[in-house]
SERONU-627528 format. One record per residue (C-alpha): residue number from 1; residue in one letter; x, z, y. Coordinates in pm, whole numbers, padded with zeros to 5 digits, m for minus. Each point is the difference from the previous one (the first is absolute). Layout:
% residues N
+-----+------+--------+--------+--------+
!  nr ! rest !      x !      z !      y !
+-----+------+--------+--------+--------+
! NUM !    a !      X !      Z !      Y !
...
+-----+------+--------+--------+--------+
% end
This chain:
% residues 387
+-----+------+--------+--------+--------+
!  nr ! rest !      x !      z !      y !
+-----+------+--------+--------+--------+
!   1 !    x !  08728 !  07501 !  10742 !
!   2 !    x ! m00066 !  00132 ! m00340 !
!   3 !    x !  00139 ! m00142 ! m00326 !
!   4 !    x ! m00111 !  00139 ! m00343 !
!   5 !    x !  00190 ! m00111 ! m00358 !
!   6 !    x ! m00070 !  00043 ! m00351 !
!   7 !    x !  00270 !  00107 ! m00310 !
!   8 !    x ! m00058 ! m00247 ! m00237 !
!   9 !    x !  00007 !  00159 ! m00330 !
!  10 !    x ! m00091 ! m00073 ! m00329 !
!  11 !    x ! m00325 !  00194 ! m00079 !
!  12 !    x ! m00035 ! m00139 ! m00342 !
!  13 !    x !  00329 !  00138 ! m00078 !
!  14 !    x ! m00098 !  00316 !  00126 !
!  15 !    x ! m00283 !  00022 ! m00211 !
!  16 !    x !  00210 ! m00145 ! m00303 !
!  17 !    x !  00228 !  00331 ! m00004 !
!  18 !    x ! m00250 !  00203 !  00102 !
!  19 !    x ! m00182 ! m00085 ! m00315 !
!  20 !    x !  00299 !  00000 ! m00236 !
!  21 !    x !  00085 !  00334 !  00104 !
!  22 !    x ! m00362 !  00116 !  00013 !
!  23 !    x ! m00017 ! m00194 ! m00396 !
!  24 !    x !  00306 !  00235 ! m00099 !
!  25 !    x ! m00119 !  00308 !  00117 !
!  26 !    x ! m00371 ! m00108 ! m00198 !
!  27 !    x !  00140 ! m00033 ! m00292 !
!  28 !    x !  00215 !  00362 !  00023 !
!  29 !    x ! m00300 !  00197 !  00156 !
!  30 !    x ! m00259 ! m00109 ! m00294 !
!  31 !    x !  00204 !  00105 ! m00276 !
!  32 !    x !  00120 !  00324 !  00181 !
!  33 !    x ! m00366 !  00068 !  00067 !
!  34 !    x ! m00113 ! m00046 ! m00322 !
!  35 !    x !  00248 !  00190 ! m00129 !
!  36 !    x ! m00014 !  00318 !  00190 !
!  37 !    x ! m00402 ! m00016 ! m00062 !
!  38 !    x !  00024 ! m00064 ! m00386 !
!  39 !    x !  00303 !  00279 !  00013 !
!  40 !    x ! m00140 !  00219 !  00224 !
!  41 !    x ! m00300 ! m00012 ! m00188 !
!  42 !    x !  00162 !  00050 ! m00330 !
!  43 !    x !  00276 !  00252 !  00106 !
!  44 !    x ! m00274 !  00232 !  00170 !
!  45 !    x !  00165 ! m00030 !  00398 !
!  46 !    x ! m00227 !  00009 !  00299 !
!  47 !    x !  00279 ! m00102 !  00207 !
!  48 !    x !  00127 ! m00322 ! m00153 !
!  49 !    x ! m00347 ! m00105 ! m00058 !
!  50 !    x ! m00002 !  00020 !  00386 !
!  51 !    x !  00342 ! m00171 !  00016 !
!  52 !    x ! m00180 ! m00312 ! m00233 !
!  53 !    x ! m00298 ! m00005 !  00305 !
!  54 !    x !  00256 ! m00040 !  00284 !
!  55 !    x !  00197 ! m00239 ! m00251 !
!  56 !    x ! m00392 ! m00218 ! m00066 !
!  57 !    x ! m00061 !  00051 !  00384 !
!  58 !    x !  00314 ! m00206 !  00059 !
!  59 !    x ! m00100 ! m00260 ! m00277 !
!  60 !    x ! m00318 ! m00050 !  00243 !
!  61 !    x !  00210 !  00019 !  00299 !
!  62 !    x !  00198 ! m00289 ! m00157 !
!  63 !    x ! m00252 ! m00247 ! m00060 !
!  64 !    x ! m00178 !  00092 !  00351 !
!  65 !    x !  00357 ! m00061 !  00134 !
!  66 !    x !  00023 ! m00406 ! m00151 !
!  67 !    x ! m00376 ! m00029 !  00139 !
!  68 !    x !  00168 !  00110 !  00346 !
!  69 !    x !  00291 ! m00156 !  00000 !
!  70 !    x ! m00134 ! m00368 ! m00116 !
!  71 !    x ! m00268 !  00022 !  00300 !
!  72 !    x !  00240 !  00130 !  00257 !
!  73 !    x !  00230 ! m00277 ! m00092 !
!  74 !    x ! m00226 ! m00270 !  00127 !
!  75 !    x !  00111 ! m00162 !  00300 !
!  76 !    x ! m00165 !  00073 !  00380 !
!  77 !    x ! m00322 ! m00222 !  00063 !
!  78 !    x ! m00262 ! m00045 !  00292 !
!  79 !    x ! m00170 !  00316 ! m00111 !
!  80 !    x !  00288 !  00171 ! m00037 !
!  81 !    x !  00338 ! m00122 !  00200 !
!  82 !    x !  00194 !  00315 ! m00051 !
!  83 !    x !  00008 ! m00033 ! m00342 !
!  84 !    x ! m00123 !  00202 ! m00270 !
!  85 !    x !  00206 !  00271 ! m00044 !
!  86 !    x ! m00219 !  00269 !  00097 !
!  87 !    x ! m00157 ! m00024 ! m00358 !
!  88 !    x !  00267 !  00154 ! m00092 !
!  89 !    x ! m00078 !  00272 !  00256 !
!  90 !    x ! m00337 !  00062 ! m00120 !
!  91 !    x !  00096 ! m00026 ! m00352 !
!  92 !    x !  00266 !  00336 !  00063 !
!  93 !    x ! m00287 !  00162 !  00190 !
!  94 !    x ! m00216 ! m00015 ! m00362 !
!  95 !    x !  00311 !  00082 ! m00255 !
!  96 !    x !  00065 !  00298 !  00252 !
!  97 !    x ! m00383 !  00146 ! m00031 !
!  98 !    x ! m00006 ! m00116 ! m00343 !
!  99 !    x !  00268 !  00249 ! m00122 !
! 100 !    x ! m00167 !  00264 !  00220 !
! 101 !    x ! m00271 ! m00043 ! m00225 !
! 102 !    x !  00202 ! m00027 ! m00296 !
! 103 !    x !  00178 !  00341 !  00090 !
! 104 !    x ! m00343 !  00164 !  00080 !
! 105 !    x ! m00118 ! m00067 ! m00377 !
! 106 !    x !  00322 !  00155 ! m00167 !
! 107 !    x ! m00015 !  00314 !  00202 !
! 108 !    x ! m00331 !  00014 ! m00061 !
! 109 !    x !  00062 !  00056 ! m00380 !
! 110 !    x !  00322 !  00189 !  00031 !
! 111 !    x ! m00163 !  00279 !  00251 !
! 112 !    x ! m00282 ! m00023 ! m00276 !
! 113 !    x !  00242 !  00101 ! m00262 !
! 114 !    x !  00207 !  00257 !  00177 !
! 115 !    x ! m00366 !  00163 !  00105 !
! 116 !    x ! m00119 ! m00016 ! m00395 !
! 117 !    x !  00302 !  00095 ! m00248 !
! 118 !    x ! m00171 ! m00116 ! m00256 !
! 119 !    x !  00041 ! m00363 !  00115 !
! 120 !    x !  00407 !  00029 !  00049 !
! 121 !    x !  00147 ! m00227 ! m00201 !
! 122 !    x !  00335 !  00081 ! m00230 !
! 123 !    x !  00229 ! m00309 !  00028 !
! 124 !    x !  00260 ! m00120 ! m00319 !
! 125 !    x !  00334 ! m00094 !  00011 !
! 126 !    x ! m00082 ! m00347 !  00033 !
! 127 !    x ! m00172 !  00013 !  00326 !
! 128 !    x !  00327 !  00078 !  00147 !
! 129 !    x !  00201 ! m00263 ! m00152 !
! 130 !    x ! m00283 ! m00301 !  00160 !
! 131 !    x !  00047 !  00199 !  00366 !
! 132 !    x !  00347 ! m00071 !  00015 !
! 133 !    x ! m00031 ! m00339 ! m00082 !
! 134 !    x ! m00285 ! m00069 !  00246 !
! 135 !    x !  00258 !  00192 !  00267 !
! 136 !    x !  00291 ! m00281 ! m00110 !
! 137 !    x ! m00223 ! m00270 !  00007 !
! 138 !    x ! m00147 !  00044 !  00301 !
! 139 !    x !  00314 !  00093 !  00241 !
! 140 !    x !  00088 ! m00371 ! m00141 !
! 141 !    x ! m00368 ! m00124 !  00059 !
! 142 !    x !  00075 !  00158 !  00403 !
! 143 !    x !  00317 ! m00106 !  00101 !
! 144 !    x ! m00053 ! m00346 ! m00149 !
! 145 !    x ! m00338 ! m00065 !  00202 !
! 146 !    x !  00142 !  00170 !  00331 !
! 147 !    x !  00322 ! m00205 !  00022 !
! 148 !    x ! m00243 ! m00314 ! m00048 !
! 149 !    x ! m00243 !  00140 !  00267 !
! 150 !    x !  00262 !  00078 !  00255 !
! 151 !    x !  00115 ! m00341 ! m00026 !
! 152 !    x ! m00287 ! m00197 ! m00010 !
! 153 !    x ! m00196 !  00271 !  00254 !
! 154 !    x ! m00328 !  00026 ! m00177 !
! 155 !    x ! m00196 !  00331 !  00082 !
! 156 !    x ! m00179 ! m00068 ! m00342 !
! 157 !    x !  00297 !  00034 ! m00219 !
! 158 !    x !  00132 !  00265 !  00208 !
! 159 !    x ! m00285 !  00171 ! m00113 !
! 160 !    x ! m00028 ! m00085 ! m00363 !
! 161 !    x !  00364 !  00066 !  00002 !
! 162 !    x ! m00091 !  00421 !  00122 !
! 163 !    x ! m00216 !  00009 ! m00267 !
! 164 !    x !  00255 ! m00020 ! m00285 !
! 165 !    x !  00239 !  00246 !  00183 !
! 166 !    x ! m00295 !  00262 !  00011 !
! 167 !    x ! m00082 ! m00121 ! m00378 !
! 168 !    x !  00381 !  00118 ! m00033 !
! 169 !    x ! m00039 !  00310 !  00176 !
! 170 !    x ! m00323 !  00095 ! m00157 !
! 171 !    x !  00141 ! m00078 ! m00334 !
! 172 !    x !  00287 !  00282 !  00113 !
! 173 !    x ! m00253 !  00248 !  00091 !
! 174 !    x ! m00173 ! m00077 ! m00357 !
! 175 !    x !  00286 !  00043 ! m00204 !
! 176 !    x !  00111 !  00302 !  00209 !
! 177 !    x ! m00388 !  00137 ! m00120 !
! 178 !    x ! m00001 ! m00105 ! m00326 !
! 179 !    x !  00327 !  00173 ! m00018 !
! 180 !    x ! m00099 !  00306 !  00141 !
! 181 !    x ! m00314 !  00037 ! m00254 !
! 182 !    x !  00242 ! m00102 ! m00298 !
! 183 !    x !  00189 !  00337 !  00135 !
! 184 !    x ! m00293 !  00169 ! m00008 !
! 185 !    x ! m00167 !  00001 !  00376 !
! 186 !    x ! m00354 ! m00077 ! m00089 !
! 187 !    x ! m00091 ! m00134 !  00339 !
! 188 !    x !  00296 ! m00205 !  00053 !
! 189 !    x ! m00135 ! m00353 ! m00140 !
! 190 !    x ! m00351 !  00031 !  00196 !
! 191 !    x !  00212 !  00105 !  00320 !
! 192 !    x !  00187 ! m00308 ! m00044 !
! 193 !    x ! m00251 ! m00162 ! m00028 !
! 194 !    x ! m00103 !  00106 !  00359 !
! 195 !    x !  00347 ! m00046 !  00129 !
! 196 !    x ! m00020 ! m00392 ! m00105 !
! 197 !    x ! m00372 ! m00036 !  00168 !
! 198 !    x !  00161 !  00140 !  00361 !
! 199 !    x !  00268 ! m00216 ! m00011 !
! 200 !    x ! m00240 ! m00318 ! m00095 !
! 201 !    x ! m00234 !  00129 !  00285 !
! 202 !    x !  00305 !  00005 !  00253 !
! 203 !    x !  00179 ! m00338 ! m00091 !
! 204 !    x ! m00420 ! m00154 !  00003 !
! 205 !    x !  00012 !  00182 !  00359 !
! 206 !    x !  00285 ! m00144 !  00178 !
! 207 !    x ! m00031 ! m00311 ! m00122 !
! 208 !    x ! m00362 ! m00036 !  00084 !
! 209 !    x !  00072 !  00146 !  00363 !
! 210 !    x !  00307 ! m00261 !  00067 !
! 211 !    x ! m00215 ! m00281 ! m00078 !
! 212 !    x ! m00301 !  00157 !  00170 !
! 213 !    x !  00212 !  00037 !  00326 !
! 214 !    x !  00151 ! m00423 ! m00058 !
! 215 !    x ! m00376 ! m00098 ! m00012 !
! 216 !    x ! m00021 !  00161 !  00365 !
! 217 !    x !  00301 ! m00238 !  00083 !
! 218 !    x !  00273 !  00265 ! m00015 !
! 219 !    x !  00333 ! m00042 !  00218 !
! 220 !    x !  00387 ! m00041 ! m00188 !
! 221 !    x !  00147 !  00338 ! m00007 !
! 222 !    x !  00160 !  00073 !  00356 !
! 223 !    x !  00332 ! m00001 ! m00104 !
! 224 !    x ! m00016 ! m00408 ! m00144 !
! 225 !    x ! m00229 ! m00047 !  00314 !
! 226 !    x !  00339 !  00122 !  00170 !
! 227 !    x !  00220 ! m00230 ! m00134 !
! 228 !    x ! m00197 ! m00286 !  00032 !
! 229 !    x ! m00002 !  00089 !  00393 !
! 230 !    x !  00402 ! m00061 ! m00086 !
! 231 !    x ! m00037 ! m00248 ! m00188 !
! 232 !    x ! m00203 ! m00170 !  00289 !
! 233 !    x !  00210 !  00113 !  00310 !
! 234 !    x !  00330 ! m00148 ! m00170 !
! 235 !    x ! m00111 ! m00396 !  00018 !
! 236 !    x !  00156 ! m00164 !  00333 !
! 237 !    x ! m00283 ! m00013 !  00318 !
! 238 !    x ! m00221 !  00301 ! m00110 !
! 239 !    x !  00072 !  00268 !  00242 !
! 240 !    x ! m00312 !  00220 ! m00178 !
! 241 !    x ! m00290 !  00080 ! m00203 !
! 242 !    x ! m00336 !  00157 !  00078 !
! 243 !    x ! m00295 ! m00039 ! m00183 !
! 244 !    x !  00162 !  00019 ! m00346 !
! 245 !    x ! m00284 !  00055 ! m00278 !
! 246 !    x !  00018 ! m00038 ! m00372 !
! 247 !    x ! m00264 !  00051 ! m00287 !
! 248 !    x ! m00024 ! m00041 ! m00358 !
! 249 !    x ! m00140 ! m00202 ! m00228 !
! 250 !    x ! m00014 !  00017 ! m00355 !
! 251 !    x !  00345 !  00086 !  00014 !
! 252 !    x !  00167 ! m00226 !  00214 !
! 253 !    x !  00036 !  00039 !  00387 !
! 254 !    x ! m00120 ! m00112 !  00368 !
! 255 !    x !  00206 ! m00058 !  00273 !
! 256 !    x ! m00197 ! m00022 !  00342 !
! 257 !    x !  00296 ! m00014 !  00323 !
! 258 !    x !  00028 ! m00076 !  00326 !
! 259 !    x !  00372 ! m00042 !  00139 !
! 260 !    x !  00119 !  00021 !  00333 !
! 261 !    x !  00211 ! m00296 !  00102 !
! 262 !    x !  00305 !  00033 !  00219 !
! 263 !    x ! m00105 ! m00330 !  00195 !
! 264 !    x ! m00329 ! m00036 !  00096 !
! 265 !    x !  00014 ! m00365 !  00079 !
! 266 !    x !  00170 ! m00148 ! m00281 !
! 267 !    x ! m00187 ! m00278 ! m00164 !
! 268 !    x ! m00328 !  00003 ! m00295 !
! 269 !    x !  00276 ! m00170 ! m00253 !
! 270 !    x !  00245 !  00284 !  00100 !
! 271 !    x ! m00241 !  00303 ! m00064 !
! 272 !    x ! m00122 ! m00174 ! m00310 !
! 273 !    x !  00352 ! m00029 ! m00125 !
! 274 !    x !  00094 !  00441 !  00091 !
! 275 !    x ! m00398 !  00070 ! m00194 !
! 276 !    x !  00105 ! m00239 ! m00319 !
! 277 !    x !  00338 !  00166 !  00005 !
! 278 !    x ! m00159 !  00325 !  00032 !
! 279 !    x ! m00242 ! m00047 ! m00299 !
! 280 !    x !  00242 ! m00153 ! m00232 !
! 281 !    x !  00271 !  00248 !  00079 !
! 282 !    x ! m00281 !  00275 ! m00086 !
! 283 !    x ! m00157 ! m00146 ! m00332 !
! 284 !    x !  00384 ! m00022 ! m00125 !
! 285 !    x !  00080 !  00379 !  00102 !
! 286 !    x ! m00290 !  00124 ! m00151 !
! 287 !    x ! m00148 ! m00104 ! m00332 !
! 288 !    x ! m00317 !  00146 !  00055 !
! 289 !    x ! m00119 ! m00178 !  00277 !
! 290 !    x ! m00228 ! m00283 ! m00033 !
! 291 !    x ! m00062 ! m00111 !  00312 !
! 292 !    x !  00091 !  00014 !  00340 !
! 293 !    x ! m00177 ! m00091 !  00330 !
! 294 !    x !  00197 !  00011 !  00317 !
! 295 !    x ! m00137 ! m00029 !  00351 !
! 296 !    x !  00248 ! m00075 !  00283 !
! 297 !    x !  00009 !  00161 !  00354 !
! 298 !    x !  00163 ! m00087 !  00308 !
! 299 !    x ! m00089 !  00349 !  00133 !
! 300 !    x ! m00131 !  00373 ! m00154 !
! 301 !    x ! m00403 ! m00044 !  00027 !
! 302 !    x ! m00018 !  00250 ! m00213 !
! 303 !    x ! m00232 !  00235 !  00173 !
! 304 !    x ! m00081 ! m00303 !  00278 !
! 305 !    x ! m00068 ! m00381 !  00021 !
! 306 !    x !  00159 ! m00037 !  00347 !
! 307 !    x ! m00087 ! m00396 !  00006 !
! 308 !    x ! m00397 !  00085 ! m00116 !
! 309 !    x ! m00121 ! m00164 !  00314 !
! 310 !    x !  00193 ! m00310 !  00024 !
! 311 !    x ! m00102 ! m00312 ! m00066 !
! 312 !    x !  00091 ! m00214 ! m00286 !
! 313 !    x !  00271 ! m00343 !  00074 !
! 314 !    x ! m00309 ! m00256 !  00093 !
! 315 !    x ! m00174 !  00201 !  00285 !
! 316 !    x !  00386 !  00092 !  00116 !
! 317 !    x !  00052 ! m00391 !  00002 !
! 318 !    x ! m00290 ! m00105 !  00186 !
! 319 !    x !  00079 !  00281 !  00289 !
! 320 !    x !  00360 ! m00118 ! m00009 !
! 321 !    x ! m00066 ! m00391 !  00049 !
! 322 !    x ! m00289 !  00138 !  00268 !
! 323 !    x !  00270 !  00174 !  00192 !
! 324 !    x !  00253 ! m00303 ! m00020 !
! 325 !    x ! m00245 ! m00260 !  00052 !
! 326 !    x !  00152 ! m00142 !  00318 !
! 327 !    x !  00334 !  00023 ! m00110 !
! 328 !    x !  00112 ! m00312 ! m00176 !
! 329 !    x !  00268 !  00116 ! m00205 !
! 330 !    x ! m00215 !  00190 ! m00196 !
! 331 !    x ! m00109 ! m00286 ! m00158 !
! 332 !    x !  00330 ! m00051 ! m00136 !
! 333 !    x !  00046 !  00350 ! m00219 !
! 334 !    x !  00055 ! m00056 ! m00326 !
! 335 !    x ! m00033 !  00367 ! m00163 !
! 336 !    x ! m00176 !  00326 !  00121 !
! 337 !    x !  00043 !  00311 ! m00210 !
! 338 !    x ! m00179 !  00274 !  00090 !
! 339 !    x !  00114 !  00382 ! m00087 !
! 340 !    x ! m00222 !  00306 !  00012 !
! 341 !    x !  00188 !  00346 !  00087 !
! 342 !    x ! m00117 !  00253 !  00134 !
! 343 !    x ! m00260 ! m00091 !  00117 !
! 344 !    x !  00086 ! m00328 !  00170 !
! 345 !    x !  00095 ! m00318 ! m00052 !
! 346 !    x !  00317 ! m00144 !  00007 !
! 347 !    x ! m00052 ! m00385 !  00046 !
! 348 !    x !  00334 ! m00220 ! m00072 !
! 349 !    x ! m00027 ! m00391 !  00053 !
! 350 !    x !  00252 ! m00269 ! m00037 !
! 351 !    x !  00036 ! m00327 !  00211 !
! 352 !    x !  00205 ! m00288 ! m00059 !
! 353 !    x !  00379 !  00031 !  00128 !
! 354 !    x ! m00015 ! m00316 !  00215 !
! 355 !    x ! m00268 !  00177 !  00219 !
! 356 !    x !  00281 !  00243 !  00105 !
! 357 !    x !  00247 ! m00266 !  00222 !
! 358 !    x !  00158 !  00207 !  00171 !
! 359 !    x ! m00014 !  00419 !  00035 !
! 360 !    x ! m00255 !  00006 !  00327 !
! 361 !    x ! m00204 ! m00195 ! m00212 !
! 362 !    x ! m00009 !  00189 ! m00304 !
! 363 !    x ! m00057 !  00349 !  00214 !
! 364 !    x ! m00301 ! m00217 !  00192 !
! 365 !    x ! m00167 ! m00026 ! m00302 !
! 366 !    x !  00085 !  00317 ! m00166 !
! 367 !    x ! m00172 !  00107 !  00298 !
! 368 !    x ! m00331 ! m00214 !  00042 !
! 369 !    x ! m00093 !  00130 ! m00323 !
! 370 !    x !  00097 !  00363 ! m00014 !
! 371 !    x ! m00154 !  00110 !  00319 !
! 372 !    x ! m00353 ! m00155 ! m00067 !
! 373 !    x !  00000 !  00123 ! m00310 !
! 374 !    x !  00120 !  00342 !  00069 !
! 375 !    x ! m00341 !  00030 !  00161 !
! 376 !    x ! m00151 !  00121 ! m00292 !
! 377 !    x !  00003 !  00344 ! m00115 !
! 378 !    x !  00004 ! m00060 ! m00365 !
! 379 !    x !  00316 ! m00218 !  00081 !
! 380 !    x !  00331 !  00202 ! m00030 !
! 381 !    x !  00228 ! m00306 !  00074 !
! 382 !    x !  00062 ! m00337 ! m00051 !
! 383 !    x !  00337 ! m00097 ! m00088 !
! 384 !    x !  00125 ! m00395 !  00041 !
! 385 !    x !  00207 ! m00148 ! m00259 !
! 386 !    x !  00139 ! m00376 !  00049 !
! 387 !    x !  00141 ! m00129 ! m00294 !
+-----+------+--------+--------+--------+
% end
């Protein structure tokens, strides 16, 4: 038996902080982009006009962030009953490539300027001051988004929120160049310069390559895939798991299990009841997970389907009432469950207590139907419950 469920969570919500924070860090990132750029221009520094493109690259990273977030947000559909998370996916894939790109441009023009003197630029005093404030403001900008990211579990603003740490650390490396220059190195602020464009290009790297490798339905890291095998193995009746597979999508997670029960021949309500347990006990451990589907097993078919060839509760019926038809108290049953182990069937039936008057008459019957029935070889036994 397999049971899937849902978290039901809030996606408007979602989007609603996700666009508050993304709002905030708008607002910072345009005038700490035009800043740097009107500085940078103004106080003659390659580097922190470098530091104001990273700082206008997140501006457009921001908007492209609300666009993602408000279309992720929508809830599943016929078209699309996962959800719609993996916009958000595909959305991390662009930013990534689109700092590449932004990182290719400024090293462009540095190498241009370390190759050509003449085009070295002499920053002011000024240039340094407007570093260390984009450095202050966008450590805030960072751990603001990523505590709101971690908690909400949106790739996206994961993302967005890597992009004004790097702004940070790029501003560093520009005031550490325009420094340098002020102290006389010549080469320092186009070297800087550099130094910020490799560090865009890495952060534009590894996020593009995480989100590349969720879009090709990448596993939980082994270690949470471990303790959700814990997690699992703890609830009462599930002696293991095999087949345990998760994925991502658009930050949230997968669960796809099949648990071993400790007796095969408990009742549908009873395995439904350890799977619902199961699911609930593993969307409250972990807030990531968005879903869980558990299938039940009486047995490890893992690597075989032992009851492949068996036929399905009608056919067994009509062989069953073939084999008893000239036994009149089989007319009488009033339940027949059927079990498939290994490979057989395991057939119990239940009469009606006044047919067993006295013990030789009980056994008689026990008999009568057992031994015809044991006739056929996809038959393990048939047991003979009065009650």
């Amino acid at each position: 038996m397999t049971e899937s469920t849902t978290k039901d969570t809030s996606r408007s919500d979602r989007y609603k902080q996700i666009q508050k924070v993304t709002i905030v860090g708008a607002i910072v990132n345009t005038v700490l982009a035009f800043a740097k750029l009107i500085l940078g221009y103004i106080g003659n520094s390659q580097a922190l006009i470098a530091d104001g493109v990273h700082s206008f690259a997140d501006l457009v990273s921001d908007f492209v962030v609300l666009w993602a977030a408000k279309h992720s947000s929508k809830e599943a559909d016929d078209e699309h009953p996962y959800g719609h998370g993996r916009i958000e996916t595909v959305v991390s894939v662009l930013l990534g490539f689109f700092l590449i790109a932004v990182a290719a441009g400024i090293t462009a023009d540095a190498v241009m300027s370390i190759i050509e003197p003449g085009l070295l630029f002499q920053p002011e005093i000024i240039t340094l001051l407007a570093a260390f404030i984009s450095i202050v403001a966008n450590e805030g900008l960072f751990r603001y988004t990523i505590n709101v990211a971690r908690e909400i579990h949106s790739n996206v603003l994961h993302a967005n929120a890597w992009h004004h740490r790097t702004d940070a650390i790029s501003s560093i490396i520009a005031l550490v160049g325009i420094g340098g220059t002020l102290l006389g190195f010549t080469f320092f602020d186009a070297v800087a310069a550099v130094g910020v464009s490799i560090l865009i290009a890495k952060v534009g790297w590894d996020i593009a390559w995480s989100s590349l490798q969720e879009l090709i339905d990448k596993g939980m890291d082994p270690e949470k895939v471990k303790d959700i095998e814990d997690v699992i193995t703890s609830v009462d009746g599930v002696k293991e798991v095999h087949m345990l597979r998760t994925r991502m999508h658009g930050g949230q997670a997968f669960v796809d299990v099949h648990i071993i029960i400790n007796n095969p021949t408990i009742s549908v309500s009873e395995g439904h009841h350890i799977s619902a347990i199961v699911q609930h006990k593993l969307m409250d451990s972990f807030t990531e997970i968005s879903d869980v589907t558990v299938h039940i097993d009486p047995e490890d078919d893992e690597l075989v389907i032992p009851n492949r060839g068996l036929e399905l509760r009608e056919k067994v019926l009509e062989k069953l009432n073939f084999y008893w038809r000239e036994i009149p108290v089989s007319k009488k049953i009033k339940r027949i469950t059927l079990h498939y182990l290994s490979g057989k069937i395991l057939v119990e039936l239940e009469l009606p207590l006044e047919l067993a008057t006295t013990t030789d008459a009980a056994n008689r019957i026990v008999h009568d139907l057992t031994a015809i029935a044991a006739r056929d070889n996809d038959i393990k036994e048939v047991k003979v419950l009065f009650g």
